[in-house]
C-alpha positions, 0 to 999 in steps of 0.5 A: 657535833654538827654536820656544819662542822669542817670536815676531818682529813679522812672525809675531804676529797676531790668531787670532780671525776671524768670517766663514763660519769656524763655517759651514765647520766645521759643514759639514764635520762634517756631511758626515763630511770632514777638513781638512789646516787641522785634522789639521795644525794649520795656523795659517791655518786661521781665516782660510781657514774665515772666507773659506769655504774650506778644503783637504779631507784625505782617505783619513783622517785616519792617516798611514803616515809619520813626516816630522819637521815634520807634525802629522798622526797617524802610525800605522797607517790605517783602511780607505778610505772610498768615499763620501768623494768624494760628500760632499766634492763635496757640500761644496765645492757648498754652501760655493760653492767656485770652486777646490777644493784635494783633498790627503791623507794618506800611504797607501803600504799602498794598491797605488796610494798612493791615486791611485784616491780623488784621481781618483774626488773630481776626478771628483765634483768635476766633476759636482757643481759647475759651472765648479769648477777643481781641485788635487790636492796629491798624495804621491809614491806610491812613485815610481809613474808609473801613480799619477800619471797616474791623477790626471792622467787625471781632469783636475785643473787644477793638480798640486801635490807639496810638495818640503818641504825641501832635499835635504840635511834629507831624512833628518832631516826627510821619512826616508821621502821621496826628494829625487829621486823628488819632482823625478821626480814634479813633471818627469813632470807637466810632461811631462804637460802637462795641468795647471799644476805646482805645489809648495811647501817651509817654510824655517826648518829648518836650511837655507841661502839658497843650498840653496833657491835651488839647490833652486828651479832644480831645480824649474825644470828638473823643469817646476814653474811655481808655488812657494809658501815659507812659515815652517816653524812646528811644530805641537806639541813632538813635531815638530822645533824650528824653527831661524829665523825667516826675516825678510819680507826674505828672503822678498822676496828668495826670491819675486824669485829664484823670478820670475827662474828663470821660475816662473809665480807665486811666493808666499812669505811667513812665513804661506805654505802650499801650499795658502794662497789658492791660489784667487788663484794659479789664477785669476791664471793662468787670466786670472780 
């Protein structure tokens, strides 16, 4: 099916939202930041910006990349910019943030994938804002073990690395990307122990109920506790189409396999994303 297709019932919505969504923005602006609501396209991005949050993008706004399914530029990146923790740590203050969600774009031209600027935010993020809890939504940094424990050393509360998609779409549609090398990632987490393990994948992209099953007791056995399933939506027509429209029933039916493989938390739904409420999700676990 084509993503030019109408919309089901279950995706249609309003798109207008009031609240803090033009304070955010403005906030945002004026503190020289980037979103993964923006650069991606991501079609929450209304609602979260009218509930005064929002997921900081850093390391620029160019990924070095080219996954089939993300609206974010691919090309060649500009330098990092050292001053992006401060201001995002400034940011999250003002907006009065209780969880901050730091992710980022891909920079596999960095020597450490860019794990210092995630540890350096964790890090202002901490100073800045009292009682403040935390989630890296991380890359997989070429399968470096000392990235990751860079970022784990700066003491975010959840670590989260998007799967994405089953092993099978793997070359069409994350070329770069490496099934194996993701589940290494998430199990070296767990083994870590220091902080909740998290990641998230998009259905609607030409893979079969039993291939996400298969893939969540892969991540079970890796250590992941919390899964997030959304609809894989595409962001413009550069991106791939998207091939069904998942119904709520089946995505019921994915959140109670999840709870029944042992997951913490499971949230899935058509307008799920990784990052989605993801507030809800830690303070549900933290007992908040």
């Amino acid at each position: 099916m084509s993503s030019a297709a109408r919309f089901p019932p279950w995706l249609r919505r309003k798109l207008a939202f009031e609240g803090r969504q033009g304070e955010v923005a403005g906030l945002l602006s004026s503190c020289g930041l980037n979103t993964v609501c923006v650069e991606a396209k991501c079609p929450n991005r209304g609602e979260c910006f009218s509930r005064g949050t929002a997921t900081f993008l850093i390391l620029g706004q160019v990924c070095t990349r080219g996954c089939a399914f993300c609206g974010v530029t691919q090309g060649p990146p500009l330098p990092v910019d050292a001053d992006e923790g401060e201001r995002l740590a400034e940011a999250a203050r003002r907006m009065g943030l209780r969880h901050a969600v730091i992710t980022s774009v891909t920079r596999d031209d960095l020597p450490d994938g860019g794990a210092s600027a995630f540890a350096d935010a964790v890090g202002r993020l901490r100073d800045k804002v009292q009682g403040v809890s935390i989630e890296a939504l991380i890359p997989d940094f070429q399968g470096s073990a000392d990235s990751l424990a860079a970022v784990l050393e700066s003491g975010p509360n959840v670590l989260n690395h998007n799967i994405e998609t089953v092993p099978r779409l793997y070359r069409q549609i994350r070329p770069q990307a490496i099934y194996g090398r993701s589940l290494e990632l998430i199990k070296r987490a767990a083994d870590d122990g220091r902080a909740v393990v998290k990641s998230g994948m998009m259905v609607g992209l030409g893979e079969t109920a039993s291939e996400v099953e298969e893939l969540m007791r892969d991540l079970r056995v890796a250590g992941c506790q919390v899964i997030t399933i959304g609809q894989y939506l595409r962001p413009s027509s550069k991106q791939a189409p998207v091939k069904e429209f998942v119904s709520p029933e089946q995505f019921k039916e994915y959140e109670e396999t999840a709870v029944g493989l042992g997951f913490t938390q499971a949230f899935c739904g058509p307008y799920v994303r990784s990052s989605y409420r993801a507030e809800e999700l830690i303070l549900t676990l933290c007992g908040g």
